[in-house]
N, C-alpha and C positions, 0 to 999 in steps of 0.2 A: 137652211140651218146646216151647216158645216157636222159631218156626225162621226169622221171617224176618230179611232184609241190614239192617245196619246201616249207612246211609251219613254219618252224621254224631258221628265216634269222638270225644269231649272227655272234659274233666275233671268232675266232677260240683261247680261251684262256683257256680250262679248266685245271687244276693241275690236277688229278686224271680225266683220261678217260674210258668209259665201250664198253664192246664188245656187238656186237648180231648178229641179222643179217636182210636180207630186200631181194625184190625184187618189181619189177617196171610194170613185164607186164606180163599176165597168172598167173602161180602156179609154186608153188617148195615146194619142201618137205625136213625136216633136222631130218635125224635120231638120231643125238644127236649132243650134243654144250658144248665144255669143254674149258678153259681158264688155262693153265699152264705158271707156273712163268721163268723167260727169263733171263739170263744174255746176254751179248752182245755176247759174243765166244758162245754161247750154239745156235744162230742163223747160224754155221758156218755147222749145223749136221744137216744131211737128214730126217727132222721131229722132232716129240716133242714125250718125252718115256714118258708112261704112268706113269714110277716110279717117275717122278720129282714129284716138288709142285702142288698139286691142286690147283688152285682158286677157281674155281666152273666147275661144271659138269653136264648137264642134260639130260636125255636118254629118254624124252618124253612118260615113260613107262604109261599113265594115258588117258583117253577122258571126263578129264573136261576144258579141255582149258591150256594157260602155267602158269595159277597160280600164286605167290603173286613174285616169284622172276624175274618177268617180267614186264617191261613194255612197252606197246602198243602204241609207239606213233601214228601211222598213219594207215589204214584198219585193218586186223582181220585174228588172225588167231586159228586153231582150233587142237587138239591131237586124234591121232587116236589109243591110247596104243602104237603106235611104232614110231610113227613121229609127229615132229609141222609141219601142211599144211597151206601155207596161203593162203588167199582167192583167188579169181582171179582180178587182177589189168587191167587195159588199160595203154598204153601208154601216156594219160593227166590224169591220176590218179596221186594220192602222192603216189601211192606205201604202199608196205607191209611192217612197218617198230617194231622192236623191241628188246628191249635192255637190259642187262643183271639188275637187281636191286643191289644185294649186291658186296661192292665197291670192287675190286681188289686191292686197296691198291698198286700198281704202276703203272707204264705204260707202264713198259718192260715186255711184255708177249705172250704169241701163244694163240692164237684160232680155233680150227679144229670143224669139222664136218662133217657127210655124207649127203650129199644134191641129192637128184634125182630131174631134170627138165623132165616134160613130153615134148609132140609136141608142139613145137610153142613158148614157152618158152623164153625170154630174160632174161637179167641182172638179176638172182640170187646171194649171196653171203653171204660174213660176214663180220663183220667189227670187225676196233681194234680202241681203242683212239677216243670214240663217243663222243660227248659231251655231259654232263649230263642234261644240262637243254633244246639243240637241238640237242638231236639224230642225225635228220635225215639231219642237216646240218653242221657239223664238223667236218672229220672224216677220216682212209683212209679204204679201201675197196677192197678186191679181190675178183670177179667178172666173173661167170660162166658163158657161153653160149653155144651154137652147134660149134660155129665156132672158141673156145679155152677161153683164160684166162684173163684178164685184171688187174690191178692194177691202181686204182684211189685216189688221195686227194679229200677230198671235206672242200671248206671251203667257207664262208656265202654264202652257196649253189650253187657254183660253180666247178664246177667237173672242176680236171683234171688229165688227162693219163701220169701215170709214167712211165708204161712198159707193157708188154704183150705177148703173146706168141701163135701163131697160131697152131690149131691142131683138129680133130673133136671130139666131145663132145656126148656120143650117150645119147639118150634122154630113159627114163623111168631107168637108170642104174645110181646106188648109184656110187657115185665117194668121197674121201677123202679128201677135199678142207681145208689145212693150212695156216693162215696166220702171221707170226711172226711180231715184229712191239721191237725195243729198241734205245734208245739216245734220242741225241737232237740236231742240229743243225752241222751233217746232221742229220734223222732220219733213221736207217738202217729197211730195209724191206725186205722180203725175203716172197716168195708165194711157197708151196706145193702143187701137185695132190698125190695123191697115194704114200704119202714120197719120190717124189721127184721132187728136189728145178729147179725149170721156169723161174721165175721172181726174181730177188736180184738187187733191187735198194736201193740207198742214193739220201733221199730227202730232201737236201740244205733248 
């Protein structure tokens, strides 16, 4: 059960949605955050090839913090030349949330990352299709733990479980967390570990 505050209650309508990512309880670490361009067949292949379109790309290479092409909606977090750390949240905290700045210009796209959770750890991830003016309440979300994968909507801050996938998660070890996202009504979604597809849900 997903538990932290939702401070930004809206409608789920934005035309152009952005990626980033969050976490809710402890820390988690992202060695880098790239957003490539999506056709709907290109969701059908075992990951996102580095040769497609860039959208944006960031490798955390710096420790002044994630800089102008981010924004911080909820806690804080910090660069250490090779990862964004976020702070450490509780479980009635809003969570560690933050979202890409420059626009993607559609909304069919992937977003990967390598994320390590330490001990103790819950609901890390990324998101695709944030909303631009509440992040941290519009969106959908795949969703790392010890105990395997989850795949979540969230809309006017109300989570819920599209799909998921049970498996153990070991803790301090970078893992390759994708999450595809293209259409509309259904929305086809498809989640990646280590290039390869877990979770492929249509969400009506």
């Amino acid at each position: 059960m997903l538990k932290d505050k939702c401070e930004h209650p809206s409608a789920y309508c934005e035309a152009k949605m952005q990626p980033g990512f969050w976490n809710t309880w402890q820390t988690a670490s992202w060695r880098r955050l790239g957003a490539w361009m999506l056709a709907a067949t290109v969701l059908l292949l075992p990951g996102v090839s580095w040769a497609q379109t860039t959208l944006f790309l960031d490798n955390f290479t710096r420790t002044t913090g994630l800089g102008s092409n981010w924004h911080v909606w909820n806690g804080s977090y910090t660069t250490d030349g090779t990862n964004a750390v976020s702070a450490a949240m509780t479980p009635s905290g809003t969570g560690n949330w933050a979202s890409v700045v420059p626009a993607m210009n559609t909304n069919d796209y992937s977003v990967a990352a390598g994320i390590t959770i330490p001990s103790g750890a819950v609901e890390s991830g990324i998101v695709v299709r944030g909303s631009t003016t509440a992040f941290d309440s519009d969106l959908y979300a795949a969703q790392m733990s010890t105990t395997g994968l989850n795949l979540y909507r969230r809309n006017g801050c109300t989570w819920t479980q599209l799909g998921s996938f049970a498996m153990t998660i070991q803790t301090n070890v970078e893992y390759e967390l994708e999450l595809g996202v293209s259409g509309s009504s259904p929305v086809h979604l498809i989640v990646w570990l280590n290039g390869t597809a877990l979770i492929s849900v249509d969400d009506a």
